[in-house]
PLY file of the C-alpha trace (Angstrom):
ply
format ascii 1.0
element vertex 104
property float x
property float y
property float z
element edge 103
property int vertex1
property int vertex2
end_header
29.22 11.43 7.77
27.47 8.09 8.44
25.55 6.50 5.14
22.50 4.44 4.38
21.10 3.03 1.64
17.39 3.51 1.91
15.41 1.58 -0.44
12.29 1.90 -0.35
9.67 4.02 -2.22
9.53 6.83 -0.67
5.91 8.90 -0.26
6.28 11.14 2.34
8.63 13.87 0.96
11.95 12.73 2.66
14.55 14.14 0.28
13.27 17.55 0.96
13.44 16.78 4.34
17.02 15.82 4.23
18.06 19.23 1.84
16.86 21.13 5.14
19.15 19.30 7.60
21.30 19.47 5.01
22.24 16.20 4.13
22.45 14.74 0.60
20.02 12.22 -0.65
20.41 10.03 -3.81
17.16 8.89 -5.22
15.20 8.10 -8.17
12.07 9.01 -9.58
10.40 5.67 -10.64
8.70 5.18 -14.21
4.86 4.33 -14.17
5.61 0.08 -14.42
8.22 0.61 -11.83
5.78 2.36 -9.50
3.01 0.16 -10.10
5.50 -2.76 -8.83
6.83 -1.04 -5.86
3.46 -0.59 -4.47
2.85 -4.32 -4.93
5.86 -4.71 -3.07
4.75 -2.53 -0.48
1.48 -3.83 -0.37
3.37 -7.18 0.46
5.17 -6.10 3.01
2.60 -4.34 4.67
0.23 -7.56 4.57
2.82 -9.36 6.33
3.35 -7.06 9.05
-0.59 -7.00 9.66
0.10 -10.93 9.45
2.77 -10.69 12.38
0.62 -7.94 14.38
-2.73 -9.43 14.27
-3.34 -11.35 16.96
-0.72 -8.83 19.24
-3.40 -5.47 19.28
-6.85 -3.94 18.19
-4.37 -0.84 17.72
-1.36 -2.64 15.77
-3.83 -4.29 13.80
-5.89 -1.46 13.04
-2.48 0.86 11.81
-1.63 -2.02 9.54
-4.71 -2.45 8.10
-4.23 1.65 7.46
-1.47 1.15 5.60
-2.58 -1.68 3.29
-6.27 0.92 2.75
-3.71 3.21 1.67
-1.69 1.20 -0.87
-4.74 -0.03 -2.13
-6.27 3.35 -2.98
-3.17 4.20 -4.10
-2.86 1.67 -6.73
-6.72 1.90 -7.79
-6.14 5.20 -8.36
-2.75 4.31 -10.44
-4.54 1.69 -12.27
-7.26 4.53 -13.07
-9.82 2.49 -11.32
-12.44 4.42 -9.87
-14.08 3.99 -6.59
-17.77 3.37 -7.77
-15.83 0.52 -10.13
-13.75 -1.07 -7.35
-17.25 -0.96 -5.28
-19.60 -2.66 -7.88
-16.73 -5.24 -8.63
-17.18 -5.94 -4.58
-20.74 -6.41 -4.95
-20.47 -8.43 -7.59
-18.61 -10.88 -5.84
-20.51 -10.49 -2.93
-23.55 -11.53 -4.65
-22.03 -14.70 -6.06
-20.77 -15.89 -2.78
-24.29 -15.56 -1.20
-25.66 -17.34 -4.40
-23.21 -19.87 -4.09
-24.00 -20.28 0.07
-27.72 -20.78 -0.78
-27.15 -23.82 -3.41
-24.99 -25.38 -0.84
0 1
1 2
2 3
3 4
4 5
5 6
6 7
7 8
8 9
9 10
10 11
11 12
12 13
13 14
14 15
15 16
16 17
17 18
18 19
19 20
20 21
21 22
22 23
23 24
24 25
25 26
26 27
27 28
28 29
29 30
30 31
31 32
32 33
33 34
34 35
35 36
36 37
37 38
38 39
39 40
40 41
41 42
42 43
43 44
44 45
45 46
46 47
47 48
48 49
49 50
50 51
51 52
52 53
53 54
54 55
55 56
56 57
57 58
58 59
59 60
60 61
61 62
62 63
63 64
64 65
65 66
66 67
67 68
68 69
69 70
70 71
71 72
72 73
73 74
74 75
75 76
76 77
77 78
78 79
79 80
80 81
81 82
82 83
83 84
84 85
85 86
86 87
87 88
88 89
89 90
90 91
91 92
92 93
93 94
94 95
95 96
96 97
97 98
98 99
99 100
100 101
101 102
102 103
């Protein structure tokens, strides 16, 4: 039987995918610092691939930028940032760059 090494973290229940074709899947569950780094990593990787697919479609584009919302909430939401906090740090910034375009 053919083998792969498959590392990657892993969010979309594979492993009980494999147990019902009956294959065998090593894999580990990650510890909270080890999670919060993978989905860095991931983020990464996704930003690159929206780097590489951004000029090519409106539809490439638009999955990529999908998949980096995603991470994103997803590592708010590990971070135990909430929405309304991520949102008023946004404005915040928003505010100083207009202040800082009108004493130009």
């Amino acid at each position: 039987m053919p083998s792969f090494k498959f590392n990657k973290l892993v969010r979309d229940k594979l492993p009980e995918i494999y147990a019902k074709d009956k294959q065998t899947a090593e894999y580990k569950i990650l510890t909270a610092e080890e999670l919060r780094q993978a989905m860095v990593n991931k983020l990464i990787e996704e930003v690159m691939e929206l780097r590489g697919s951004y000029a090519k479609s409106k539809k490439e584009t638009t999955e990529e930028l999908a998949d980096i919302q995603q991470l994103v909430d997803d590592i708010r939401s590990e971070a135990g940032i909430t929405l309304d906090e991520l949102n008023e740090k946004k404005k915040d910034k928003e505010d100083k760059k207009k202040k800082w375009m009108r004493e130009r």
